[in-house]
N, C-alpha and C positions, 0 to 999 in steps of 0.2 A: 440542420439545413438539408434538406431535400431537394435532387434532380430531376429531371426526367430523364429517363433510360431509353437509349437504341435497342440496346441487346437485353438477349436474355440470359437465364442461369442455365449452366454446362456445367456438366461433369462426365467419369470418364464412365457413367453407361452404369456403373452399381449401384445396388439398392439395396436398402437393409434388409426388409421382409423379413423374414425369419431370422434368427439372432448367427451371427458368422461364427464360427470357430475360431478363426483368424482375420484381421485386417491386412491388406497386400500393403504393397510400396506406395510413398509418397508419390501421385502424379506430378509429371509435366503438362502443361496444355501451352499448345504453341498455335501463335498466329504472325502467317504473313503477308504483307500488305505494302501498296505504292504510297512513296511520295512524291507528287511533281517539282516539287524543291524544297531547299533548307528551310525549315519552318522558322518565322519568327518566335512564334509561341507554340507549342506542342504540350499537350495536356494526357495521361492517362487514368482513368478514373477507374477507380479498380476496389470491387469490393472482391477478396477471397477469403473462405472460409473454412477450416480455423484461424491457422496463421498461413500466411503468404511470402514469396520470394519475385520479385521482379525483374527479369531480367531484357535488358534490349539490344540488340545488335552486339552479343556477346560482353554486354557489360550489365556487373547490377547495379540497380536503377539509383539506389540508397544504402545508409547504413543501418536504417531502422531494424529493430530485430521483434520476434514474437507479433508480427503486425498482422492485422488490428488488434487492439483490445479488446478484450473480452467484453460481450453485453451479454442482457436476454436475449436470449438470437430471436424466441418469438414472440419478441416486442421492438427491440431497434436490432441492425445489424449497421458498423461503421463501413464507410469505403474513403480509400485515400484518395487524394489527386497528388499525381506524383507527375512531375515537371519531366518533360522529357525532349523540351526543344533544345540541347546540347547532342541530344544522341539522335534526334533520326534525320535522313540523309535522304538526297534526291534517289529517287529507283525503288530498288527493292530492301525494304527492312520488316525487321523481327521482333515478335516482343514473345515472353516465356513465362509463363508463371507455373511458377514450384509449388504447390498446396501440401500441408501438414493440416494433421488433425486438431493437435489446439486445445481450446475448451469446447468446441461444438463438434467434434464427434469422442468424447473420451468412452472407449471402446475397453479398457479394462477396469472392474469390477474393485470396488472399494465402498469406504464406508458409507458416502454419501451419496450412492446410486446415480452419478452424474451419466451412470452406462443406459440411464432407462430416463433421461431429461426429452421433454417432450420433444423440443427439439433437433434431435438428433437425428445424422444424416451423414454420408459420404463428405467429403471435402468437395467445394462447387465455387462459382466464381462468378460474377458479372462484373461486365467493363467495355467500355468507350474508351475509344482512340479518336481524339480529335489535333485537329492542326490548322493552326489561322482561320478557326471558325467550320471549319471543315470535318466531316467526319470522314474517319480510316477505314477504321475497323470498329468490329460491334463483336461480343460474346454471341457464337453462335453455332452451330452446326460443321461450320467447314473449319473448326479450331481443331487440332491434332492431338494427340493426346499419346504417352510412354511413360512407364514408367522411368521412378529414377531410381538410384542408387541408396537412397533411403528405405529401406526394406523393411521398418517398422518405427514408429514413429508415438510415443503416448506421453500426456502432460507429464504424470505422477511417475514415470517407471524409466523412463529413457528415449535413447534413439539407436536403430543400427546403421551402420552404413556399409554397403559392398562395395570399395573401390574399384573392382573388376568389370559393376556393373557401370562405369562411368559412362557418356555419351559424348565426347571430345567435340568443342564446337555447337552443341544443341541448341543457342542462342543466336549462331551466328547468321545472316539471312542466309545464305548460300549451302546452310547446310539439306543433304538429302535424308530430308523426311517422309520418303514414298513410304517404307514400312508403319510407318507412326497410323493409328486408328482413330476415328473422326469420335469426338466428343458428342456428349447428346444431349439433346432440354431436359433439365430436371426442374422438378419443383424449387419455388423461392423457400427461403426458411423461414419464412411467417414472418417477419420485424420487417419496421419501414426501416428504408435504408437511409442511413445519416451521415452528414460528414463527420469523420473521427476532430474531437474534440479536447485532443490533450496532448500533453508532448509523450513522443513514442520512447519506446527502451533502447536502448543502444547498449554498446559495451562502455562503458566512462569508466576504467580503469583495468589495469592487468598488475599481478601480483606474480613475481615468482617466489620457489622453494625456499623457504629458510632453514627447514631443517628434513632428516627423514628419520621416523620414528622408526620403521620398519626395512627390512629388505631380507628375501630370501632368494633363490634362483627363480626367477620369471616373474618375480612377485615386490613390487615396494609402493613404501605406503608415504607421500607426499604431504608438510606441513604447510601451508599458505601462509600460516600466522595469526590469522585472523578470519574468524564467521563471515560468508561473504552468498550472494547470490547469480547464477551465472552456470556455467560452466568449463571445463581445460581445455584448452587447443594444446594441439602436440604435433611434434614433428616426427615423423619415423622412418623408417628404411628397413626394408627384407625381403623377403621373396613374396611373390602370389600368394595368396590364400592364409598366410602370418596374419594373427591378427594382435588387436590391442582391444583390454577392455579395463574402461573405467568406473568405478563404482565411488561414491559420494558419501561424506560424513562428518560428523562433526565432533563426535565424539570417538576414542581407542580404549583398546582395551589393555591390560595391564601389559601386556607382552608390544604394543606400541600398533597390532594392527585394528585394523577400523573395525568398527560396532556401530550396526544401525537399529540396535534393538529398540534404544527410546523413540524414533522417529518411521519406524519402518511398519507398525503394526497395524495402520490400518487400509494397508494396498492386500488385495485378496490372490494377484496373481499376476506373471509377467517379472515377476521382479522388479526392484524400488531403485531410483537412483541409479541406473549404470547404461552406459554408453558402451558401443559395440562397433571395432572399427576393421573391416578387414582390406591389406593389403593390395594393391595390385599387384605392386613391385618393380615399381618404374621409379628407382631416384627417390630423395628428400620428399614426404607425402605431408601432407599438413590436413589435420581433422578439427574441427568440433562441432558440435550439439547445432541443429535450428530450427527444431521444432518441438524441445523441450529445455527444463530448467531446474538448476539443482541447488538447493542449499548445504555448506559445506565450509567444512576448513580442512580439510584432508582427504585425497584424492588415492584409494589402492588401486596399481595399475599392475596390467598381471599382461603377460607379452606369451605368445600360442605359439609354435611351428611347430609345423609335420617334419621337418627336417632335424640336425644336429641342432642348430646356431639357433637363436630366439632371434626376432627384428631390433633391430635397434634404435629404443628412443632420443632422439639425440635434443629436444628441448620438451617442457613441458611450463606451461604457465594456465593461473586461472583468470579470469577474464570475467570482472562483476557488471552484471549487465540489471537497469533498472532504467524506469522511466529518467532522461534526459531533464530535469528540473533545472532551471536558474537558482542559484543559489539568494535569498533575499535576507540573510542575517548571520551575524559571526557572535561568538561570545568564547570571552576569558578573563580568566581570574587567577587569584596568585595561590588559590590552591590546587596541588595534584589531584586529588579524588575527584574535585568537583568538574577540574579540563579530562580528563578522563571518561567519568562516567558524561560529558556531554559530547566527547569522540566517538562511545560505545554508541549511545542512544542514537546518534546518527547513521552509524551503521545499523544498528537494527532499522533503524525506519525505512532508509534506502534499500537494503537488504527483502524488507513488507512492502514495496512499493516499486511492482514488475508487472506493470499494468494497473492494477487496481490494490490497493490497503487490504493485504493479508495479516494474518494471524503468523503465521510463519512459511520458511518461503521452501520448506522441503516436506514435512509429515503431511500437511494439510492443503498448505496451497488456497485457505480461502479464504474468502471477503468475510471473515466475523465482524459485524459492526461493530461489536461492542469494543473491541482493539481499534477499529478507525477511527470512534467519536471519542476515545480515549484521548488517543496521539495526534488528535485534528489542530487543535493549537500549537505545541511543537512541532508539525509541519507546515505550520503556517507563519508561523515564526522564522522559522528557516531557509524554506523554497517557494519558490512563487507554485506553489503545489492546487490554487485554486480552482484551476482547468479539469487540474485529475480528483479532486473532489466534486467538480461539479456531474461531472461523467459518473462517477460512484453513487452519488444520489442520483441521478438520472436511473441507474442501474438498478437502485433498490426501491426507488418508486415503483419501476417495472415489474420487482416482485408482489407489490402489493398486491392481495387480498379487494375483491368489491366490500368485502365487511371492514376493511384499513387493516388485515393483520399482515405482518412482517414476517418474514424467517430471519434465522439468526445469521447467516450467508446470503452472501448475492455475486454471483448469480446462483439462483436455487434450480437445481432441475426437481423440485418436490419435496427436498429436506428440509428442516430448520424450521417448520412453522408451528411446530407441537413441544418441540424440544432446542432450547441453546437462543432462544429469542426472550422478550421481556422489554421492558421500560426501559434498564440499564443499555440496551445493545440495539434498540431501535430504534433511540435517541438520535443514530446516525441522518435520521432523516430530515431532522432539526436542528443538531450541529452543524453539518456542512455547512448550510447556507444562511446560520448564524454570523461562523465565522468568516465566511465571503464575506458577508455581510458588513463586520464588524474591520474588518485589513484589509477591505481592497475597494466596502463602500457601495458596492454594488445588489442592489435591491432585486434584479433580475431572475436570480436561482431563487430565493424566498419566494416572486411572485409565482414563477412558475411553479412550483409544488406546495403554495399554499392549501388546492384542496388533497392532497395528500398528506398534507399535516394534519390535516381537520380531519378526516377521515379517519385517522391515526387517532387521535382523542378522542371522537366520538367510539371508536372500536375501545380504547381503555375505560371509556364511560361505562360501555356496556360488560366489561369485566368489571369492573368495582364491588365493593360493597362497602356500604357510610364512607361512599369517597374516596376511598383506597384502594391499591389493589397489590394481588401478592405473588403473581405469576415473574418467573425470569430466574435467572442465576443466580442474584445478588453479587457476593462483595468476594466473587471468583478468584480463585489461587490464592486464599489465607494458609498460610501455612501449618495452621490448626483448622482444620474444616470445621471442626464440632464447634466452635468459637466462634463462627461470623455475624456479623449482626444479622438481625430479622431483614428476612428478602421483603417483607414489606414494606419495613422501614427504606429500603434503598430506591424500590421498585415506585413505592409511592411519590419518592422525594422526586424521580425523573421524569413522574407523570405530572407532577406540577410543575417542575419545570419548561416542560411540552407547551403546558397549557400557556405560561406568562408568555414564553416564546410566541406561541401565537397570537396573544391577545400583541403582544408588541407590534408583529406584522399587520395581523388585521387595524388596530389605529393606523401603523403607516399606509396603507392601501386604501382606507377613507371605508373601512367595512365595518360601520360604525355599531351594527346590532350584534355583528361577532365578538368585538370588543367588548361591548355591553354582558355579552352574554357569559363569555369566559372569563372574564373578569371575576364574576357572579361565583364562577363553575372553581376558579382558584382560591377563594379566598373558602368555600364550603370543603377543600382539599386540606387548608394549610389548619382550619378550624379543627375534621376530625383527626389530623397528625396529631397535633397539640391533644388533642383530647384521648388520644390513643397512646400516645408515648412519651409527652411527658410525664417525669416521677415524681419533680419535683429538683427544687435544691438544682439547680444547675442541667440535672440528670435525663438522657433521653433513651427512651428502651432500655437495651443492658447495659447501659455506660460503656461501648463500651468505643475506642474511638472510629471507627467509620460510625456508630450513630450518633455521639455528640457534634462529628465535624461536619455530617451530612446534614445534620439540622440548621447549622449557621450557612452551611455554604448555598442549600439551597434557599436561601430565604426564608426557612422555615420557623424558626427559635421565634415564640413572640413577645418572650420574656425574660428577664436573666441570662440578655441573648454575652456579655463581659463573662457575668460566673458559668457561663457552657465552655467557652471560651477559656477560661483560668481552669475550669474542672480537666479539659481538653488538655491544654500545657499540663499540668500537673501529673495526669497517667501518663505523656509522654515520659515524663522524669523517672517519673515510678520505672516505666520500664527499660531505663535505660539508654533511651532515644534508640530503640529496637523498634524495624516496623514490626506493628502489629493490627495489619488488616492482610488485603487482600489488594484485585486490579482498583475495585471504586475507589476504598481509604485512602490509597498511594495517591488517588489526585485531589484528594477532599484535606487531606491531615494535614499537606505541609502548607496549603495555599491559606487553609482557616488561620495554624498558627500565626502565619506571615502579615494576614488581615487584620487580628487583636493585637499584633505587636511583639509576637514570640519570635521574630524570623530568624533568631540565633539556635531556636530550637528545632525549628524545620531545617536550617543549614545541618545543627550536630544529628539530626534524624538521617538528613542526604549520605552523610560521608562520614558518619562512622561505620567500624571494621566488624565489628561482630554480628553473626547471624541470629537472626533474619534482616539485612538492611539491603540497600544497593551499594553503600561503601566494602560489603562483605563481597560484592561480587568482585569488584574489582582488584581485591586481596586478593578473591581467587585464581586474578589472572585472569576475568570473562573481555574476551573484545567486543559482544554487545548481549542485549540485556537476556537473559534467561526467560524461563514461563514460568518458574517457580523458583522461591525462596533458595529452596536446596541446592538449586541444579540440575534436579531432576527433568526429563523428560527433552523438550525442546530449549535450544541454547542459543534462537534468536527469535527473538518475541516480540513485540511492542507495545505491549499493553501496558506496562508499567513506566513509559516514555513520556508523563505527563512534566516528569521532573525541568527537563531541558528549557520548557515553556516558565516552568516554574523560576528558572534561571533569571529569562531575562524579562519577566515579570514583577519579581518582588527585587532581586538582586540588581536591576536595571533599571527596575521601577518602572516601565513605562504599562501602559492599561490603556486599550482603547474603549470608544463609549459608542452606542448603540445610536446615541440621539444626533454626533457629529463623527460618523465612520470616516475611516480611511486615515484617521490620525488628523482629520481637520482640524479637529479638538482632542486633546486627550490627558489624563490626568498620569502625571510625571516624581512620585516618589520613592525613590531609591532603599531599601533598607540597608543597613550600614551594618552588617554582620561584624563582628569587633574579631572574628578571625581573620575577615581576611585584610590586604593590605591594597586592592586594587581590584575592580572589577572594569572590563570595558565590553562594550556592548555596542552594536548595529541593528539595524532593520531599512530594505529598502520599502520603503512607502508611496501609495501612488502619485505622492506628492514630494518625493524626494527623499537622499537620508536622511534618518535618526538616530544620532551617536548619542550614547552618555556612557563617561566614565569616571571611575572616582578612586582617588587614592588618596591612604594616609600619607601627610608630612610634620615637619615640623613644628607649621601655621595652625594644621588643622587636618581638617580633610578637604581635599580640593574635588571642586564635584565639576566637569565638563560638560556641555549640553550642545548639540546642535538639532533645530528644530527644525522641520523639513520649510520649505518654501511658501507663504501663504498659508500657513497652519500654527496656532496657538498649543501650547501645555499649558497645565495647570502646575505649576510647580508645589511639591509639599516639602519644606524643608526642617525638620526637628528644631524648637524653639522659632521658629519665623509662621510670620501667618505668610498663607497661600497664596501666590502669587500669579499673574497668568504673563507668559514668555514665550519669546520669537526668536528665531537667528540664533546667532551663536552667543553662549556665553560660560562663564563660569563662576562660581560660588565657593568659598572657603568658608568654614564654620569649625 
């Protein structure tokens, strides 16, 4: 949704041109302005850029944090409208805006040259002040400008803050801002400006200390309990110039203090993870982070004075801040492992989901697809998450390529289109607004990036060769890398699935030569599979299971599709119910099993204790999920988060369907795992709740169902033929 704008873009007068040595303090830009009386309605429309702080009449505006979210800045940039007929007053009032750098000026140097994104620019702002239809104020020339107390500010590395540098009152209208310097026009940042279109981040939870691994003199090292994203608020007290400084981790070392070696490798400078707080020395002082973000379960906090006495911390808690989601689905069962690893999975996603679906929320910080379209069902299952998916394919359309190619990140300022993309991970662009599609019914995000789909296919067309293609990562984080299946094999199966995808859209959309066409273009796809990796006997490429399950799950198997199926259970047995793939296998293995009828073997795959599984992580004590098998590296991931979906999937049984979304219709078969003894499951639907639960008794097994309002299931109930059902009921067998 787009405005028309009074005002234009301000900032405080600098300009890149030649590359800085240092970036200064976070500005202020203050604007003050009449109102002839209490507004009914008061509106301020505020895009600032990277993240923003709004403040009026010495209150801030909201609790939003990290705001806006991230886009291609030159392709869309978001602006809020923030409500502000409670705060301004007949006479004379103020409004403030605090600018941090964000993702659109990241000014220190790492692996994905985000310092050299086309984009890139100073912190700037435009915004309208309107009231009862009226305008105030406009972004313009006579806005003031000072710094603040933020004296350096970067996504990946931290924040500092000088309490000394405070400005007591800076918001408030009365205050004197003669010394303050007049802001100037600066260029816009190339994106049209949109209204922000998802729920913003907040803090939604605070954690204190449970234990303390460490302590030396000036120095201790703080347990949370749990992988979380966010950053500490702290209280302190000491003289001026005392400072505190917090440094971020998730991992210790044998001696109990923090180690960022796995997570810290690929920031080149500035330092990774740590917050920098110094003293004024007036009383009880209260800090945290707002214009960066850290992932962490252990905070070393190390306390400075020039003097004898170090300041004193007298509270310290952390504070996980993530996009504000509705929650839209609960799941439990009566085994530990399985309510566990569905508590971790949730913290890891929430933990990937601080604006936009990362990879993880401290090394990297970025939108890999291939982790979104992973975990896109399990957040879709869980949080009314479609708004912030929609925004994320919005995002990664904007990186597209005129020729349809993707990078493996979005937003890209240039990286990711040579290297870390492929079929597997820019599938994202066909998932999202699959799964809108398919939970909320709404055809709207499909139509809108249909030719961004197409454009996408036709670009893997033109990779191809007899129909395949081999470019992308494949079956990423196998715990034996020399062992993964053929990246063709994986590559190719998400290229056909691209394509059904589309041909499914183009029939709904009445694009009736597209349908024809791809149609055509699918079955010459699934033609040279079969004739490339079928071996025979069951067998597909090297047997080995991400290619046996990637062949049933895509649609692919045209033969023998039972014996791929029974060959598939069978190496699981072989190995133990040990996984044995990678991020693709982990969503392809347990759902295939669960589809021929193995779902006791995808449950003893979930939640057994030996390595490599996700029941091993949980022996290990992980509060959410890892990036690899071992341990190694990153220890909140989400790529391997398919399980959760998997949950209340085959364990819940319910399936929605393409032809009557939103759960109009939906097909309702529980698998009846003989471990456990109860499973019970939700989902809100746009059409009201959907419970099912089932426990062993006496009688039988008692299976519970409530079908949302004006919407049918297909019931499937082991020995009963199929039934179709409404409202509530229940079933013993």
């Amino acid at each position: 949704m787009t405005r028309k704008w009074n005002g234009y873009w301000i900032n405080t007068g600098k300009t890149m041109g030649a590359p800085s040595p240092t970036v200064g303090a976070a500005p202020y830009l203050r604007k003050t302005f009449q109102c002839e009386k209490a507004p009914s309605e008061a509106k301020i429309y505020l895009c600032g850029l990277g993240w923003h702080q709004l403040f009026v009449n010495g209150v801030r505006v909201d609790n939003r944090e990290l705001a806006p979210v991230v886009t291609q800045y030159d392709h869309h940039d978001s602006y809020i409208e923030y409500d502000v007929s409670r705060l301004l007053k007949p006479g004379r009032n103020a409004a403030v805006v605090l600018l941090g750098n964000g993702w659109y000026n990241c000014h220190t140097t790492e692996t994905w040259s985000f310092d050299k994104a086309p984009w890139r620019d100073w912190p700037k702002l435009l915004c309208d002040i309107v009231a009862d239809g009226a305008l105030l104020a406009k972004s313009d020339t006579s806005w003031l400008v000072h710094d603040s107390p933020i004296t350096f500010d970067a996504l990946r590395n931290g924040e500092h803050y000088d309490a000394r540098l405070e400005i007591p009152g800076f918001s408030d209208p009365d205050f004197d801002d003669s010394d303050w310097a007049h802001a100037v026009q600066c260029n816009p940042p190339g994106g049209l400006i949109v209204k922000e279109d998802l729920e913003p981040c907040r803090i939604m939870r605070e954690y204190t200390p449970v234990g303390i691994p460490f302590r030396k003199p000036g120095e201790t090292v703080y347990d949370f309990g749990t992988n979380l994203t966010g950053w500490c608020e702290i209280e302190v007290e000491g003289r001026p110039g005392d400072s505190v400084t917090l440094q971020y981790a998730e991992q210790l070392r044998a001696n109990g203090s923090i180690t960022q070696e796995e997570i810290g490798m690929f920031i080149r400078k500035d330092g990774f993870q740590k917050d920098h707080y110094i003293l004024k020395g007036e009383g009880v002082e209260r800090f945290h982070a707002r214009f960066t973000y850290h992932g962490f379960r252990y905070v070393q906090v190390t306390l400075w004075s020039s003097g004898k006495e170090l300041p004193n911390l007298r509270s310290i808690k952390a504070q996980f801040v993530h996009n504000s989601f509705r929650q839209a689905g609960t799941f439990e069962s009566s085994d530990a492992t399985l309510n566990r690893l569905q508590q971790i999975t949730m913290q890891s996603y929430l933990s990937n989901f601080t604006g936009i679906p990362t990879d993880c929320p401290h090394r990297e910080k970025n939108g890999w697809t291939g982790d979104a379209q992973l975990a896109c069902e399990t957040g879709m299952w869980n949080y009314h998450a479609q708004n912030a998916y929609l925004h994320f394919v919005r995002l990664l359309s904007d990186t597209q390529r005129p020729s349809g190619q993707l990078p493996g990140i979005a937003p890209s300022g240039g990286w990711g289109y040579n290297w870390g993309s492929g079929p597997a991970w820019d599938s994202m662009l066909f998932e999202g607004v699959w799964q809108i599609y398919l939970f909320r019914g709404d055809a709207e995000p499909a139509h809108e990036q249909y030719d961004a789909m197409k454009r996408y296919v036709e670009y893997c067309r033109g990779m191809s060769e007899n129909n395949l293609v081999r470019f992308g990562l494949g079956d990423w984080c196998h715990w034996d890398r020399f062992r993964i299946a053929p990246v063709e094999l994986t590559s190719s199966g998400y290229y056909y699935n691209d394509i059904v995808r589309l041909t499914r859209f183009a029939t709904l959309f009445g694009k009736e030569s597209d349908a024809e066409e791809y149609t055509a273009l699918a079955e010459s796809v699934k033609k040279s599979f079969n004739q490339t990796f079928y071996k025979g006997d069951g067998i597909y490429a090297d047997g080995s299971m991400t290619a046996l399950s990637a062949a049933l799950y895509f649609n692919l198997a045209e033969q023998d599709r039972e014996l791929t199926a029974r060959k598939l259970a069978d190496l699981v047995r072989a190995r133990q119910h040990r996984a044995d793939f990678g991020i693709l296998g982990a969503k392809y293995v347990p759902r295939v099993l669960a589809d021929y009828g193995f779902a006791e073997d995808a449950f003893r795959m979930i939640t057994q204790p030996e390595f490599p599984g996700w029941g091993y992580w949980v022996k290990q004590g992980a509060t959410s999920l890892w990036e690899h098998w071992n341990g190694c590296s990153s220890q909140n991931h989400i790529m391997f988060g398919d399980i959760s979906a998997w949950m209340y999937q085959y364990l819940g049984g319910a399936t929605p369907c393409f032809e009557t979304p939103g759960f109009r219709r939906f097909r309702l078969r529980p698998c009846l795992v003989p471990q456990l003894d109860f499973v019970k499951m939700s989902h809100e639907t746009p059409h009201g709740p959907l419970r099912v639960s089932w426990q062993r008794t006496a009688e039988g097994v008692r299976r519970d169902f409530e079908i949302p309002e004006n919407c049918t299931a297909v019931l499937e109930l082991p020995g009963r033929k199929a039934e179709e059902v409404r409202g509530k009921l229940s079933r013993t067998v």
